[in-house]
N, CA, C and O atoms as CSV, one atom per row, in Angstrom:
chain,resi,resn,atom,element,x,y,z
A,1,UNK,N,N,211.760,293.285,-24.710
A,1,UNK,CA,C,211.365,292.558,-25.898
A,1,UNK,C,C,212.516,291.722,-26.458
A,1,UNK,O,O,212.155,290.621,-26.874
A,2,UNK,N,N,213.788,291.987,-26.559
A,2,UNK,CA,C,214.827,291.920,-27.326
A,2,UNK,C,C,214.789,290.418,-26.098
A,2,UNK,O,O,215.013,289.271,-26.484
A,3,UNK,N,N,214.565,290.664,-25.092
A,3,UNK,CA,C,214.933,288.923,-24.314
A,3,UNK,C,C,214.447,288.103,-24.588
A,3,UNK,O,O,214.944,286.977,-24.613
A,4,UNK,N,N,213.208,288.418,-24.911
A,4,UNK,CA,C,212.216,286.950,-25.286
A,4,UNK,C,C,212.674,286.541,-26.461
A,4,UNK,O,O,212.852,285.378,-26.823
A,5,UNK,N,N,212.899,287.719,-27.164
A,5,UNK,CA,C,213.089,287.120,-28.752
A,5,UNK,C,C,214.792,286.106,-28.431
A,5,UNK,O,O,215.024,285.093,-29.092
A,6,UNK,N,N,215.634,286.544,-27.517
A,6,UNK,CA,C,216.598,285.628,-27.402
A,6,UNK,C,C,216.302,284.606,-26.953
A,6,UNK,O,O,216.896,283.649,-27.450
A,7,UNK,N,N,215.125,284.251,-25.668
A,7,UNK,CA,C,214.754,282.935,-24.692
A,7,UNK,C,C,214.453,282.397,-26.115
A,7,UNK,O,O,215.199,281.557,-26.617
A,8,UNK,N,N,213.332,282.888,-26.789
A,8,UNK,CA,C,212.718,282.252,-28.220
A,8,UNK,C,C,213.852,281.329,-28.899
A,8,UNK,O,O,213.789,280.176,-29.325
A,9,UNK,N,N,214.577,281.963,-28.862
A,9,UNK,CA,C,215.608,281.583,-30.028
A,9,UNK,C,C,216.822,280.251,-29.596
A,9,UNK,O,O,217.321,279.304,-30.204
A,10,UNK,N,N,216.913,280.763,-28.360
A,10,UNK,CA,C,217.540,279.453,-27.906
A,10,UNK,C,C,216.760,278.384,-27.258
A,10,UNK,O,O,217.287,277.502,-26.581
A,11,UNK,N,N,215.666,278.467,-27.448
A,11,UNK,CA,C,214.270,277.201,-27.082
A,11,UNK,C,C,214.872,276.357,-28.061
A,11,UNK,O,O,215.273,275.204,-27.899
A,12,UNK,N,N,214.902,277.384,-29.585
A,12,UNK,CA,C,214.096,277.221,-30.987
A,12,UNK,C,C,215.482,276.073,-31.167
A,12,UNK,O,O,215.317,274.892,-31.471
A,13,UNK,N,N,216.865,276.725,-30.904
A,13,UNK,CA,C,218.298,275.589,-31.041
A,13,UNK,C,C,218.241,274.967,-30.026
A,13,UNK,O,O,219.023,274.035,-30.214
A,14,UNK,N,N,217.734,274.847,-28.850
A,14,UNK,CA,C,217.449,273.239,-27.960
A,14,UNK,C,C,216.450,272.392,-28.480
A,14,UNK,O,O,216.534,271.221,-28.110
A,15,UNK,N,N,215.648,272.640,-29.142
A,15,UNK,CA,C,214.232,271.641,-29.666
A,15,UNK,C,C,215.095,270.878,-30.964
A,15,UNK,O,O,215.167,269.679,-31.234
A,16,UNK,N,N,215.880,272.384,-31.833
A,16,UNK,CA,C,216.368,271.036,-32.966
A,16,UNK,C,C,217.710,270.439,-32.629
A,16,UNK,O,O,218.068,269.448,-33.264
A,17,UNK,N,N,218.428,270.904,-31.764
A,17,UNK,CA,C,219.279,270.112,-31.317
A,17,UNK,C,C,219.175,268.644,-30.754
A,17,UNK,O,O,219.902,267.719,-31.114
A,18,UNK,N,N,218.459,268.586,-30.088
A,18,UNK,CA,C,217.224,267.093,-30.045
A,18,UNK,C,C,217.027,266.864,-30.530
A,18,UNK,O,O,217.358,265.682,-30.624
A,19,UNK,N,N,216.369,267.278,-31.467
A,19,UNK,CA,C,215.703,266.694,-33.017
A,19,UNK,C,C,216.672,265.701,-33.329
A,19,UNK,O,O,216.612,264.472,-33.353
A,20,UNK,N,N,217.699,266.626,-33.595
A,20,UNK,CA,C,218.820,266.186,-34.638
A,20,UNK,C,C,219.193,264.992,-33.911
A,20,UNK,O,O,218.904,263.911,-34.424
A,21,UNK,N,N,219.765,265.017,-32.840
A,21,UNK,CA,C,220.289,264.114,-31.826
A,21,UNK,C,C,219.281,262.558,-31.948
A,21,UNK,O,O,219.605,261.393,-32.175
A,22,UNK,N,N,217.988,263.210,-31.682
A,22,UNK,CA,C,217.388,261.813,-31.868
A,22,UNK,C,C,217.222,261.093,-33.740
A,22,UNK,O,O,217.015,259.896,-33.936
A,23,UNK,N,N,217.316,261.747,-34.468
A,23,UNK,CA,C,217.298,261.090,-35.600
A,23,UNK,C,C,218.610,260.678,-35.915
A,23,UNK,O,O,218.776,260.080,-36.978
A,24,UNK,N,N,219.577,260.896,-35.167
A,24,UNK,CA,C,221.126,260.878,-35.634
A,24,UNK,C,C,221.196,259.005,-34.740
A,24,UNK,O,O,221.755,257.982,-35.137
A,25,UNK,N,N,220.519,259.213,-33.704
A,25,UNK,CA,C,220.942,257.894,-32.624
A,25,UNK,C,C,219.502,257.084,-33.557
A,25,UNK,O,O,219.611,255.963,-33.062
A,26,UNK,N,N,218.519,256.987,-34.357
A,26,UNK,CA,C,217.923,256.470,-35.058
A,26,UNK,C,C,218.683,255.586,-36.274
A,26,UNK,O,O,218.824,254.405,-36.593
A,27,UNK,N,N,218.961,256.519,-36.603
A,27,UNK,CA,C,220.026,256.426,-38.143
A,27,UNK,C,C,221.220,255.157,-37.809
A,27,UNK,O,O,221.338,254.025,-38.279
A,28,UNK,N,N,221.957,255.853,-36.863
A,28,UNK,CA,C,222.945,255.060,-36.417
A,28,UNK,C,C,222.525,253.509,-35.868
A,28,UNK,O,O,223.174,252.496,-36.126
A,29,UNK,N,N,221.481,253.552,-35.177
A,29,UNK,CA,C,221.038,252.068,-34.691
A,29,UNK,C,C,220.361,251.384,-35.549
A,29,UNK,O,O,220.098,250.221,-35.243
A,30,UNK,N,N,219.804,252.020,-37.105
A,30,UNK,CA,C,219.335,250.871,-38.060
A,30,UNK,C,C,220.627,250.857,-38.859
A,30,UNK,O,O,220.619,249.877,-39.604
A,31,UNK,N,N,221.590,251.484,-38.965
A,31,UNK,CA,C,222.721,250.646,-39.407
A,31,UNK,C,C,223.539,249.753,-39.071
A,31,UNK,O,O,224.313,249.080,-39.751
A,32,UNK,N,N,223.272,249.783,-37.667
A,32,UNK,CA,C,224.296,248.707,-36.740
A,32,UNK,C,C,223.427,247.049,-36.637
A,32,UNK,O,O,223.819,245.930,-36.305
A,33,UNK,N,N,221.928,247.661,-37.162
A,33,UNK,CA,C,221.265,246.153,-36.762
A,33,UNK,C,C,221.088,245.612,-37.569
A,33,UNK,O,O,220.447,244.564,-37.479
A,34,UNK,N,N,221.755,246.241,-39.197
A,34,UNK,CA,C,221.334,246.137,-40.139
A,34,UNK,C,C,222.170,244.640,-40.694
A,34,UNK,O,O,223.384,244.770,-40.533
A,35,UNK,N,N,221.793,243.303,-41.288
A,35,UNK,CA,C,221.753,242.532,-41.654
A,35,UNK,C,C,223.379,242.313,-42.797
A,35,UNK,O,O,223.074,242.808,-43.881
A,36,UNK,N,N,224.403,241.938,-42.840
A,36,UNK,CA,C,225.361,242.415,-44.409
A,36,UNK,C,C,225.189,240.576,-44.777
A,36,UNK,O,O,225.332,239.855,-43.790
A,37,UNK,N,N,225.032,240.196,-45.502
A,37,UNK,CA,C,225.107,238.914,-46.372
A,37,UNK,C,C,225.828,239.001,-47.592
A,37,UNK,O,O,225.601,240.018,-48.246
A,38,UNK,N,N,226.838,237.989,-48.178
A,38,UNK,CA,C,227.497,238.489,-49.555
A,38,UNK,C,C,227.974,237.178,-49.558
A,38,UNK,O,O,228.827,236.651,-48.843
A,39,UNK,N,N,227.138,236.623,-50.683
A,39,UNK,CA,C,226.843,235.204,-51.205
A,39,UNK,C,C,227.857,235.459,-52.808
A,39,UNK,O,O,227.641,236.371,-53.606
A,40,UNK,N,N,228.831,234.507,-52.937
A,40,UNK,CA,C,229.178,234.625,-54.705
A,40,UNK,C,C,230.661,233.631,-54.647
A,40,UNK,O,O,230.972,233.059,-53.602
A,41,UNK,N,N,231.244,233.556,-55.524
A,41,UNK,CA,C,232.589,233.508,-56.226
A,41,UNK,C,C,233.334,233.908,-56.573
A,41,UNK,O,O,233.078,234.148,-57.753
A,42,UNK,N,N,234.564,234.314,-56.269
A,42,UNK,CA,C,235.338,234.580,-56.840
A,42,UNK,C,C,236.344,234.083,-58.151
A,42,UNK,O,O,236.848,232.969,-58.003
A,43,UNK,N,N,236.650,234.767,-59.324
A,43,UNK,CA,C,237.658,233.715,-59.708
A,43,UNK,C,C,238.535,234.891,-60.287
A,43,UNK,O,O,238.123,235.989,-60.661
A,44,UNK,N,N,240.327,234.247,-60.278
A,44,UNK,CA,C,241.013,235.180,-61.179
A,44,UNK,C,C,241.838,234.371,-62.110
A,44,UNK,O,O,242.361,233.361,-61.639
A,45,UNK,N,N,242.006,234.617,-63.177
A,45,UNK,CA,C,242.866,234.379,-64.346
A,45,UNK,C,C,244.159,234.342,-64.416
A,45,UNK,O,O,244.533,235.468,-64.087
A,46,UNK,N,N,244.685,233.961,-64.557
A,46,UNK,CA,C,246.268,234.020,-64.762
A,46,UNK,C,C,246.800,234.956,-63.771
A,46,UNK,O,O,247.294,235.946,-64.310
A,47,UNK,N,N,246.878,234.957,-62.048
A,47,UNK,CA,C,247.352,235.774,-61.600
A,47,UNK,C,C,248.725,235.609,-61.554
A,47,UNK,O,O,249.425,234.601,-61.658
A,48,UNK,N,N,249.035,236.993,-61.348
A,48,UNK,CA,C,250.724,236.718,-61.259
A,48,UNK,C,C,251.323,237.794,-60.080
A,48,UNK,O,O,252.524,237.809,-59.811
């Protein structure tokens, strides 16, 4: 009994290890495709 409940258990940390893995390579590729634009002016005053 005590084996299955171990096979169980390390199924259970390979399924979310994937998980994780694929939402992590998700995450990461909408930040890399992600668009940066930064439209403005600067001004400074009396620098010194």
């Amino acid at each position: 009994m005590s084996k299955n409940k171990f096979i169980r258990k390390k199924e259970h940390t390979i399924k979310s290890a994937i998980i994780n893995i694929i939402l992590l390579l998700g995450i990461g590729y909408a930040l890399i495709q992600q668009d940066l634009n930064i439209n403005g002016t600067a001004n400074l005053n009396n620098p010194t």
